[in-house]
ChimeraX commands (.cxc) that place a marker at each C-alpha (Angstrom):
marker #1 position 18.89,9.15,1.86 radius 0.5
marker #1 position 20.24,5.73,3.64 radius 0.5
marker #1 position 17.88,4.29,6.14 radius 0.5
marker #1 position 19.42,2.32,9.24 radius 0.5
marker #1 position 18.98,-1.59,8.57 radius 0.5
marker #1 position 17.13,-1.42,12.08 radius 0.5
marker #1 position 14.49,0.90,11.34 radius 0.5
marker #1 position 14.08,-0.58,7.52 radius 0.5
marker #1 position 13.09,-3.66,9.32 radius 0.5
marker #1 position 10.99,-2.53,11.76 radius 0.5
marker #1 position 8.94,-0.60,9.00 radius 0.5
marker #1 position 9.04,-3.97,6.93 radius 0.5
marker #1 position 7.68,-5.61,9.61 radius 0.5
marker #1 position 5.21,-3.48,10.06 radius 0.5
marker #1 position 3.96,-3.14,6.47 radius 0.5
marker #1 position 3.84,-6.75,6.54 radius 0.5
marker #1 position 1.71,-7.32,9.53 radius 0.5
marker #1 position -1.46,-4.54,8.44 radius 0.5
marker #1 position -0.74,-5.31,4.90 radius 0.5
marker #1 position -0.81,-2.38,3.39 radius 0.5
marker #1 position 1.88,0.76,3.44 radius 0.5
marker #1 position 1.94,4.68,2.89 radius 0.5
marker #1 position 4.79,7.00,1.14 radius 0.5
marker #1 position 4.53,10.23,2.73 radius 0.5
marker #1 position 6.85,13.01,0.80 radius 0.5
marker #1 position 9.44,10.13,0.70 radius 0.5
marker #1 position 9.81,9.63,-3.37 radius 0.5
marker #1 position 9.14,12.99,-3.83 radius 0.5
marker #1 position 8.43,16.45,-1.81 radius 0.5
marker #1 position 4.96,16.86,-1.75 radius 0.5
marker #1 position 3.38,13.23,-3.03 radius 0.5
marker #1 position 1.17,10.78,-0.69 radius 0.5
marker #1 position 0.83,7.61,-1.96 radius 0.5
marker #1 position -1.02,4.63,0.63 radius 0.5
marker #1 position -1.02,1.22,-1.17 radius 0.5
marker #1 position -2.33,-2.35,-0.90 radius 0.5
marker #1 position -1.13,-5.68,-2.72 radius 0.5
marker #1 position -3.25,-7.78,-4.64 radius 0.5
marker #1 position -2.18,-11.13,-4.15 radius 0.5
marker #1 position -3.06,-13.91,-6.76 radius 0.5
marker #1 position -4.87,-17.59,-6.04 radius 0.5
marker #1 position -1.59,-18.98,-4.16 radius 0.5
marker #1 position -1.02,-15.48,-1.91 radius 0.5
marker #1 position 1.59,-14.26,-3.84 radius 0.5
marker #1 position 2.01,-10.33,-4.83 radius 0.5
marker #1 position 0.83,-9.92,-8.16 radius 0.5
marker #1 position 0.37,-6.24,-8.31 radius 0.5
marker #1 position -0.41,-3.45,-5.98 radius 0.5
marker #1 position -3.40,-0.79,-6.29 radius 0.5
marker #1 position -2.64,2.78,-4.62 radius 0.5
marker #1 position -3.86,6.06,-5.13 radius 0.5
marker #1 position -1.61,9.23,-5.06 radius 0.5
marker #1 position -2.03,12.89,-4.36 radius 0.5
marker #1 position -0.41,15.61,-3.26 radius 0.5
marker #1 position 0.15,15.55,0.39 radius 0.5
marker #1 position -1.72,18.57,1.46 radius 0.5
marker #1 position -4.22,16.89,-0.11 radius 0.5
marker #1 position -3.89,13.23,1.47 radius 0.5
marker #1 position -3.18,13.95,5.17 radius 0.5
marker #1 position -3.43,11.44,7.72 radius 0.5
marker #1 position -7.36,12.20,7.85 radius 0.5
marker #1 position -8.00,12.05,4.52 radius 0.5
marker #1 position -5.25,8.84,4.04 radius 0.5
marker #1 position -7.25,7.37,6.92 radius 0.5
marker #1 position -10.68,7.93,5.09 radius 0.5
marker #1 position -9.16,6.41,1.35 radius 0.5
marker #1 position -7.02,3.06,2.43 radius 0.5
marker #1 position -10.58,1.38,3.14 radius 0.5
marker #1 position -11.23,1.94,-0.46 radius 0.5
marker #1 position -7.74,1.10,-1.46 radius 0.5
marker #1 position -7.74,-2.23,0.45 radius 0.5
marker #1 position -10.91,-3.28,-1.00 radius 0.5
marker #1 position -10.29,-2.53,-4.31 radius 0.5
marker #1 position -6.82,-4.58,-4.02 radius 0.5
marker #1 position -8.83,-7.79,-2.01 radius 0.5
marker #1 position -11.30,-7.30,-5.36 radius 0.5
marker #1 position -8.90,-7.33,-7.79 radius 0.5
marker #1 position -7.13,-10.53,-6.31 radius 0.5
marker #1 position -10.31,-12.93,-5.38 radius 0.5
marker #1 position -10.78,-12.22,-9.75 radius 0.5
marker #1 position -7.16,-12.98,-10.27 radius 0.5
marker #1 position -7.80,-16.14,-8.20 radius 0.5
marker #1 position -11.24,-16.79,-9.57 radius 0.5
marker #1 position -8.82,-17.20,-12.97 radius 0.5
marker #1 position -6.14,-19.27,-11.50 radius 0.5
marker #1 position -3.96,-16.21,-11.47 radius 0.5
marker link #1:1,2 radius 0.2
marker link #1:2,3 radius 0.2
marker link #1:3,4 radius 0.2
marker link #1:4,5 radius 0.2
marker link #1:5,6 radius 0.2
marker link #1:6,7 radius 0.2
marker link #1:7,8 radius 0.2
marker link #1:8,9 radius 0.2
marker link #1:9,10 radius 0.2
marker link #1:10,11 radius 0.2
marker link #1:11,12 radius 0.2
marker link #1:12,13 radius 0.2
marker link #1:13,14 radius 0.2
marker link #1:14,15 radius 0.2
marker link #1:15,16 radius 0.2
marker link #1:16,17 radius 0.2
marker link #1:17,18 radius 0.2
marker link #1:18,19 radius 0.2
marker link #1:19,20 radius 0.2
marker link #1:20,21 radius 0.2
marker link #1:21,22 radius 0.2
marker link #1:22,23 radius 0.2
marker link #1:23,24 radius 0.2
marker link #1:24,25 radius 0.2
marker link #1:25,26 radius 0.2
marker link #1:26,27 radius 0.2
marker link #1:27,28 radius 0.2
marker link #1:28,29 radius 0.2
marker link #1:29,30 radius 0.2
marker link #1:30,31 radius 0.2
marker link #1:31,32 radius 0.2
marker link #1:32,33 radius 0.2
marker link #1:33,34 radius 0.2
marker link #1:34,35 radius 0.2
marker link #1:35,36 radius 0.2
marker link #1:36,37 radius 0.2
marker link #1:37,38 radius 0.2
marker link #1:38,39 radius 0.2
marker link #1:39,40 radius 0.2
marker link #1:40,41 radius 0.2
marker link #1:41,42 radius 0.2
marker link #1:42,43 radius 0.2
marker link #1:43,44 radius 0.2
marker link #1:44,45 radius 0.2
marker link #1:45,46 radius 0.2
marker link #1:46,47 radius 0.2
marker link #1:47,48 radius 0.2
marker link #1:48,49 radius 0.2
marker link #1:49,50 radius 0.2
marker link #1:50,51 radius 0.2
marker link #1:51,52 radius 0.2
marker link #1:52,53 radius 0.2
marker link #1:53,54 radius 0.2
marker link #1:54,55 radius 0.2
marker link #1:55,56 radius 0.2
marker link #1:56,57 radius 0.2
marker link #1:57,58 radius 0.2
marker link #1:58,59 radius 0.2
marker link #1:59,60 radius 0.2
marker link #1:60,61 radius 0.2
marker link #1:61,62 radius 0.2
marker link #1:62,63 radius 0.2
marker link #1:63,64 radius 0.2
marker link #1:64,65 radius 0.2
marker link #1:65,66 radius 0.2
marker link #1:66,67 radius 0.2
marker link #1:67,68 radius 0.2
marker link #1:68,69 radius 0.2
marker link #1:69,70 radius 0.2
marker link #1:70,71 radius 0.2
marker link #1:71,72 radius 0.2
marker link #1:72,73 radius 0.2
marker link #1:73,74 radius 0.2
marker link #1:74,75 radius 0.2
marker link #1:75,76 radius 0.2
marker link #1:76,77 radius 0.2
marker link #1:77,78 radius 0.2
marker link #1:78,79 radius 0.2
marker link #1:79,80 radius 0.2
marker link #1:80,81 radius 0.2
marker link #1:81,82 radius 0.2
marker link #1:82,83 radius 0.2
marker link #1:83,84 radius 0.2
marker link #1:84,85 radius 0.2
marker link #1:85,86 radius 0.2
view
């Protein structure tokens, strides 16, 4: 599937601006996937954490009741990268 250039912007925008994004049946038929970034000590992406589920499963309710769980487990994960000078 090709996505217009305007629209892959807009979305990249924003992603950027809440920091945190959702795949909804887009990799695959059926798969939810919302996602944070853990960034190390300097802000930079070191990894992301994300949970993933089938979609019936993760609708926007449930995605809505999960990504506070999500984001705190990626801000976690970076203030101990950064607590290592990662």
């Amino acid at each position: 599937m090709r996505v217009a250039d305007g629209r892959l912007r807009r979305e990249l925008r924003r992603v950027r601006s809440r920091d945190w994004a959702a795949v909804v049946d887009e990799l695959e038929v059926g798969l939810t996937s919302p996602a944070a970034p853990v960034r190390g000590g300097d802000g930079s992406l070191a990894a992301m954490v994300g949970v993933s589920g089938p979609s019936f499963r993760l609708d926007a309710g449930r995605r809505r009741q999960v990504l506070p769980h999500v984001l705190s487990a990626a801000a976690g994960a970076g203030a101990r990268l950064a607590r290592r000078g990662g």
